[in-house]
C-alpha positions as CSV (number, residue, x, y, z in Angstrom):
1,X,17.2,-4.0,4.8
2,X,13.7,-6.0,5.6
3,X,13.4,-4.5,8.7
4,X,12.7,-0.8,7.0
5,X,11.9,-1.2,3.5
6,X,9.4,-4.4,4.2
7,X,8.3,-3.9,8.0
8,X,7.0,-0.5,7.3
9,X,5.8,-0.9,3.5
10,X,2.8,-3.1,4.0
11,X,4.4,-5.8,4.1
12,X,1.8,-7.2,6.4
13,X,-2.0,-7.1,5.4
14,X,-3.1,-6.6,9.4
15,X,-4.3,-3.3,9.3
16,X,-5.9,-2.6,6.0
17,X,-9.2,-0.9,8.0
18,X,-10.8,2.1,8.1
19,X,-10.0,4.8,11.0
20,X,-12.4,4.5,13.9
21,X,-12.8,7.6,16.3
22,X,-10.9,6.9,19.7
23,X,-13.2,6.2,22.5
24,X,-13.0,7.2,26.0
25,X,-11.4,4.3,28.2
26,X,-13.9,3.2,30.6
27,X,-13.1,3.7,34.3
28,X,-13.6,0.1,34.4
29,X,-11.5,-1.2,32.2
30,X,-8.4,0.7,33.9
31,X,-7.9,-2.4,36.1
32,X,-7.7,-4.9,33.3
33,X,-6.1,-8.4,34.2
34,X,-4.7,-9.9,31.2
35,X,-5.1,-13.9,30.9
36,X,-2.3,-16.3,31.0
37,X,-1.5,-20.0,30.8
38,X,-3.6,-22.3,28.3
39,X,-6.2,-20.9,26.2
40,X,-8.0,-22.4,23.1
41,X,-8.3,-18.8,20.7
42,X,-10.8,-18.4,18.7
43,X,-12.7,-20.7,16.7
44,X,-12.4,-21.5,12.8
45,X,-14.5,-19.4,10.1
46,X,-15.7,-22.2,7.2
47,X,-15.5,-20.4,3.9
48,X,-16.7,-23.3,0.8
49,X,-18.6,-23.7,-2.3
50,X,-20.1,-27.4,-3.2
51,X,-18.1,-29.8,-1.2
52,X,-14.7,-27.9,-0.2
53,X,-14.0,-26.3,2.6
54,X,-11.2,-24.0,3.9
55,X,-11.2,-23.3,7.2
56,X,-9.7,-19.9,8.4
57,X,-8.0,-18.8,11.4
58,X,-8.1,-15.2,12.5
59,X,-5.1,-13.5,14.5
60,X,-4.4,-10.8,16.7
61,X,-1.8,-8.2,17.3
62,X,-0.7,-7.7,20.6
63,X,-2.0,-10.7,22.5
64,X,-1.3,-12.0,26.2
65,X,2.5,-12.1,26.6
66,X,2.1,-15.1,29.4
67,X,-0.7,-16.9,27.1
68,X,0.2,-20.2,25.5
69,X,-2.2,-21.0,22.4
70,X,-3.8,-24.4,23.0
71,X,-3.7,-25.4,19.2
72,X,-4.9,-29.0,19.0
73,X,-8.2,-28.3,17.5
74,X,-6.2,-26.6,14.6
75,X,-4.0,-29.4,14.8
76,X,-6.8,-31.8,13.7
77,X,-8.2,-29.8,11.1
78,X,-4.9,-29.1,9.6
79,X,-4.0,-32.9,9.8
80,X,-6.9,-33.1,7.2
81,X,-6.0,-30.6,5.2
82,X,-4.7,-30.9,1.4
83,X,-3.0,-27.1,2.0
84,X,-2.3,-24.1,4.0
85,X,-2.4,-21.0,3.1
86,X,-0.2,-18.1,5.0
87,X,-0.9,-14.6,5.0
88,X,0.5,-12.9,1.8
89,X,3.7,-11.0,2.3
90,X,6.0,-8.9,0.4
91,X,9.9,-10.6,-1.1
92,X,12.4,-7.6,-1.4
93,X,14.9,-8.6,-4.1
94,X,18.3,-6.4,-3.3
95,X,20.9,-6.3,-6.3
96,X,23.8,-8.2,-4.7
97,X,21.7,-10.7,-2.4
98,X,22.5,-11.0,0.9
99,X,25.6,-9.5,1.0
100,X,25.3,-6.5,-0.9
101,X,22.3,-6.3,2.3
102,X,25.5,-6.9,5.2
103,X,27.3,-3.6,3.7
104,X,23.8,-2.2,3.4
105,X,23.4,-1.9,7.4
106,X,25.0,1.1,8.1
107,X,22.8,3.1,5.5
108,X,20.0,1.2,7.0
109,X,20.4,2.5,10.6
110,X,20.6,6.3,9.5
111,X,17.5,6.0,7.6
112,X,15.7,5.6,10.4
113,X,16.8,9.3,11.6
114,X,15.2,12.7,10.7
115,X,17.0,14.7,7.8
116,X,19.6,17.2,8.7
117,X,20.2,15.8,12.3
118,X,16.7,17.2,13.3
119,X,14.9,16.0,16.4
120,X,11.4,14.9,17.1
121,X,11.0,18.7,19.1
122,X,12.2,20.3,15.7
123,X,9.8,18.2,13.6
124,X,6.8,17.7,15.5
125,X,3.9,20.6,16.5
126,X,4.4,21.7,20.0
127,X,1.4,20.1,21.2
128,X,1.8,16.7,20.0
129,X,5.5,16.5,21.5
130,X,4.2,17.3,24.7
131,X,1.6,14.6,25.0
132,X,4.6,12.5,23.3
133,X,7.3,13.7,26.4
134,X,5.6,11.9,29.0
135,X,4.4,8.6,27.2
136,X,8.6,8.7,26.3
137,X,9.3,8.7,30.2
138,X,6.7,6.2,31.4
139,X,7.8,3.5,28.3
140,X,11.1,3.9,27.0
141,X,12.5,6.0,30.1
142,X,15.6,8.3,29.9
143,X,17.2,7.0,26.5
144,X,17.2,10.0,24.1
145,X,18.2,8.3,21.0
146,X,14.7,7.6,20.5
147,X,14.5,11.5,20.1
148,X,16.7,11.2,16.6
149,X,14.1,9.1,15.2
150,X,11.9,9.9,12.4
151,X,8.3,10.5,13.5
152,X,7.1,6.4,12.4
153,X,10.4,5.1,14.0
154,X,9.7,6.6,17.3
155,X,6.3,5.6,17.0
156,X,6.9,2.2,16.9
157,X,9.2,1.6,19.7
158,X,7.0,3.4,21.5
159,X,4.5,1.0,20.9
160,X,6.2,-2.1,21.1
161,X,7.7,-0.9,24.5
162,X,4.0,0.0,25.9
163,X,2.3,-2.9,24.7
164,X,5.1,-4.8,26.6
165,X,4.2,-3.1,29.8
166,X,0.6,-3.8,29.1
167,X,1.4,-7.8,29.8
168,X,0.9,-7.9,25.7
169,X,3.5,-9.1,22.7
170,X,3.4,-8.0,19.3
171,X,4.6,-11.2,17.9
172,X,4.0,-13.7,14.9
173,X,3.8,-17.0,17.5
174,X,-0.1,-18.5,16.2
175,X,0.9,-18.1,12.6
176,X,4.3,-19.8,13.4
177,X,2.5,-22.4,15.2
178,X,0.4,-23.3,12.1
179,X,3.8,-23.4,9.5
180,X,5.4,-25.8,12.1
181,X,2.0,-28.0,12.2
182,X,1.5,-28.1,8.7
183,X,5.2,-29.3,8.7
184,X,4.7,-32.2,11.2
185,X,1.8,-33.6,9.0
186,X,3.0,-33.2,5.6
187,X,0.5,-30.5,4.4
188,X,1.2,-28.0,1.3
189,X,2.5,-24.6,2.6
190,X,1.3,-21.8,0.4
191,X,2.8,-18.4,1.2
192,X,1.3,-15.8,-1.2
193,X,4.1,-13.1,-2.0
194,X,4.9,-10.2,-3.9
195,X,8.4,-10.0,-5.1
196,X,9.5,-6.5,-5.0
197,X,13.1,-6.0,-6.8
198,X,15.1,-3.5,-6.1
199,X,17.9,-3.1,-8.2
200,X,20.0,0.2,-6.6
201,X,19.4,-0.3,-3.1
202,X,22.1,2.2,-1.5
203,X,21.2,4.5,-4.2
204,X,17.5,4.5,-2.5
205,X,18.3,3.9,1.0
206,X,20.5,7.4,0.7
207,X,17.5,9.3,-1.3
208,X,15.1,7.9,1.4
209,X,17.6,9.2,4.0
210,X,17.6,12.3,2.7
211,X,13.7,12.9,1.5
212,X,10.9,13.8,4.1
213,X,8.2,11.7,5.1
214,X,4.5,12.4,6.2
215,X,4.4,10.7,8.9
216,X,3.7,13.1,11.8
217,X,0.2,11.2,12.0
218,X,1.5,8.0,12.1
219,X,3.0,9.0,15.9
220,X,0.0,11.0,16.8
221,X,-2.0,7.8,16.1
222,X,0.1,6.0,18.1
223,X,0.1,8.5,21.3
224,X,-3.8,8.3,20.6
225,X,-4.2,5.0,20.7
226,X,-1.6,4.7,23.8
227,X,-3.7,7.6,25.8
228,X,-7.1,5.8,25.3
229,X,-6.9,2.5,23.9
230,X,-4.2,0.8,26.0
231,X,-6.9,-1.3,28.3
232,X,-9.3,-2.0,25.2
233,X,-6.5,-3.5,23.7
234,X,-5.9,-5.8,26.7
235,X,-9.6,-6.6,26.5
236,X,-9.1,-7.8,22.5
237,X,-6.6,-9.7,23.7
238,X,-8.7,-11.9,26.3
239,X,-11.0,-12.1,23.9
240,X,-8.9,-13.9,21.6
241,X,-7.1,-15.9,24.0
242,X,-10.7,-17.2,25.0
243,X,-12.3,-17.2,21.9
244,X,-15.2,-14.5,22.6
245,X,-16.1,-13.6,19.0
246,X,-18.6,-11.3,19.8
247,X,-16.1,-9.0,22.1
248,X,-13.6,-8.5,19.5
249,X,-17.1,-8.2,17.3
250,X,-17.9,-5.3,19.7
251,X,-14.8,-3.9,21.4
252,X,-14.1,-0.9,19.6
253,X,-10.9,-1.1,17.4
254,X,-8.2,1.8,16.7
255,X,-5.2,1.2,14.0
256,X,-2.4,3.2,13.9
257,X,-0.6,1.1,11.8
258,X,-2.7,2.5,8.4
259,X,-1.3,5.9,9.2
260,X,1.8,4.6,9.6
261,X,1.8,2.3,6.4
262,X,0.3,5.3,4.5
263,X,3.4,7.5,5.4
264,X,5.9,5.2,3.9
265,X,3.5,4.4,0.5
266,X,3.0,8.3,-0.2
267,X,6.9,8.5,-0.1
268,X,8.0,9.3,-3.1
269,X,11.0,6.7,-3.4
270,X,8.1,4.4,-2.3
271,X,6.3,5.7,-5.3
272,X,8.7,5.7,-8.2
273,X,9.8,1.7,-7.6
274,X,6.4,0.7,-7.9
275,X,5.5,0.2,-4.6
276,X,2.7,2.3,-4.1
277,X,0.1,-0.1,-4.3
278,X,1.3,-2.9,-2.4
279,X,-1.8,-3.0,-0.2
280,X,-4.0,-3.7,-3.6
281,X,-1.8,-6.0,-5.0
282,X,-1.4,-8.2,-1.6
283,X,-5.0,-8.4,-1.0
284,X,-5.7,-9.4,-5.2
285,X,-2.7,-11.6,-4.7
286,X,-4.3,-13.3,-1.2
287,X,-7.8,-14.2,-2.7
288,X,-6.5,-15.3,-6.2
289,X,-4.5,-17.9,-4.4
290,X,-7.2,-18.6,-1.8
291,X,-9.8,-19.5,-5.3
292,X,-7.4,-22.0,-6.4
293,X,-6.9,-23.5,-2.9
294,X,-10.9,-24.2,-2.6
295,X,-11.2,-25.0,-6.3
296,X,-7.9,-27.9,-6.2
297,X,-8.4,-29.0,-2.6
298,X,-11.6,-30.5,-0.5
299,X,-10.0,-29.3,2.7
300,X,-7.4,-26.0,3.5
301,X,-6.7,-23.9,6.3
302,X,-5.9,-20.6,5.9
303,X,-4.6,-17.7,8.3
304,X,-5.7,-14.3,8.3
305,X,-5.6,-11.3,10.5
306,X,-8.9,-11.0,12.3
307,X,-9.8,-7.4,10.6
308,X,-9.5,-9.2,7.1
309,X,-11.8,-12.1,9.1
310,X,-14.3,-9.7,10.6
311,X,-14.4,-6.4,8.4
312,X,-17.0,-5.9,5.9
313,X,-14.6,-4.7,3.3
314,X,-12.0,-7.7,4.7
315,X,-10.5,-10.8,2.4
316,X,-14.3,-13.2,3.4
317,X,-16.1,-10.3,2.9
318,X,-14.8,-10.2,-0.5
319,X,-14.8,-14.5,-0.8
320,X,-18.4,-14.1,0.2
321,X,-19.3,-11.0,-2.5
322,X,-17.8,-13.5,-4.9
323,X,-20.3,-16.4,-4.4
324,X,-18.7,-18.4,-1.5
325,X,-20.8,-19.6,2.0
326,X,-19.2,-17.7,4.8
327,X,-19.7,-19.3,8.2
328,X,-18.9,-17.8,11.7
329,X,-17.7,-20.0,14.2
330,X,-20.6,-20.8,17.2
């Protein structure tokens, strides 16, 4: 049930950017080598007012699939720390709990499907399904289930299964890292969240089934990104891995995932439970709780996904409109 109603309704706060225009790959970066082994990430961006200090962590999606994070410098500053705070997030409250979710499943897994047993050649414009036909075949291969999908459905095993090939994982690992050090040292874990409560859930899992979504742009976003972007991304990656902030600073950065989130929010099921303005209420919800971390606690650690680190309209950006020092790491 989390998988559709939560992954694609904002439930993360990693891609709440603008659109930039896709650039042309340079030749040179074609023969990208993506790093491996140790590496220490980035370093720590100091947001404080008087005397406390939270110290913020920014993450990346994909990173090096054969990277290991290097995290004792975190480790020490987290040792230190009164609290951590998580990345907001999104509870979905089903009617029934967990089980009423089991016998849920099967609904589930034909939402994912286009309406009236349509394919992505009956739903998508002729042009965009050929650039799609020959990313399918390099990625996925001959598997035509794919081709039942809903436009944001195909999209995203498409990209999960080309970042893959990349040498880069779409994973959660650094923030994981930082719940299970926080753990080993005692330290407050504060997860901001949204509960979300839905009280028919088969009820809307069949109208969703059944009601059509504008999410062609979500999949040509994704075929953009994969045509152009695929050795930037790599790049983004070493950057973090090594902690250059001035790459990802200047490495030019293409979302898809906005498009994608935006289809499922203009839904109207989406719409009429509420859910319409998650992104809003997860970014309010975020820097509420990061106020009362720096008012209540000298030292805190925070994570955040490296647009809301290095955005102008990002979570510090909005810290630092608000009267707090915002620091760069050297």
């Amino acid at each position: 049930m989390r998988m559709l109603l939560l992954g694609c309704l904002l439930l993360s706060v990693a891609a709440v950017r603008a659109e930039a225009p896709v650039p042309d790959a340079p030749a040179a970066l074609l023969e990208t080598v993506v790093v491996s082994g140790a590496q220490p990430g980035p370093g720590l961006w100091k947001v404080s007012k008087g005397d406390h200090v939270l110290w913020v962590l920014g993450t990346l999606s994909p990173l090096p699939k054969r990277m290991s994070w290097e995290s004792r410098e975190v480790e020490g500053v987290i040792a230190q720390a009164q609290r951590v705070l998580l990345t907001p997030r999104v509870d979905l409250d089903v009617a029934g709990g967990a089980l009423a979710g089991v016998f849920l499943l099967p609904s589930l897994l034909k939402a994912r499907n286009n309406p009236d047993k349509q394919t992505l050649a009956d739903v998508l414009p002729a042009d965009l399904y050929a650039r799609w036909q020959p990313l399918k075949r390099k990625y996925i291969g001959r598997s035509d289930s794919v081709e039942k999908r809903r436009p944001i459905f195909a999209a995203q095993e498409l990209y999960e299964e080309a970042t893959d090939d990349a040498g880069l994982r779409i994973d959660g690992k650094v923030s994981e890292t930082v719940e299970k050090l926080a753990k080993k040292h005692d330290v407050a874990l504060d997860h901001p969240r949204i509960k979300v409560r839905l009280a028919e859930p088969r009820d809307a899992l069949r109208q969703f089934a059944k009601s059509s979504l504008d999410d062609i742009d979500c999949l040509r976003k994704t075929v953009e990104r994969l045509e152009t972007d695929l050795p930037a991304m790599q790049l983004r990656a070493n950057a973090w891995a090594i902690g250059d902030i001035e790459a990802l600073r200047n490495l030019p950065f293409v979302d898809q995932n906005q498009a994608c989130r935006d289809a499922m929010l203009r839904n109207s099921i989406v719409q009429e439970r509420g859910m319409g303005d998650l992104r809003e209420r997860l970014a309010a919800t975020w820097l509420s709780a990061a106020e009362t971390t720096l008012r209540d606690n000298a030292v805190s650690f925070a994570v955040l996904p490296m647009s809301q680190v290095l955005d102008g309209d990002g979570y510090l950006a909005a810290l630092q409109a608000r009267g707090y020092a915002v620091e760069a790491p050297q």
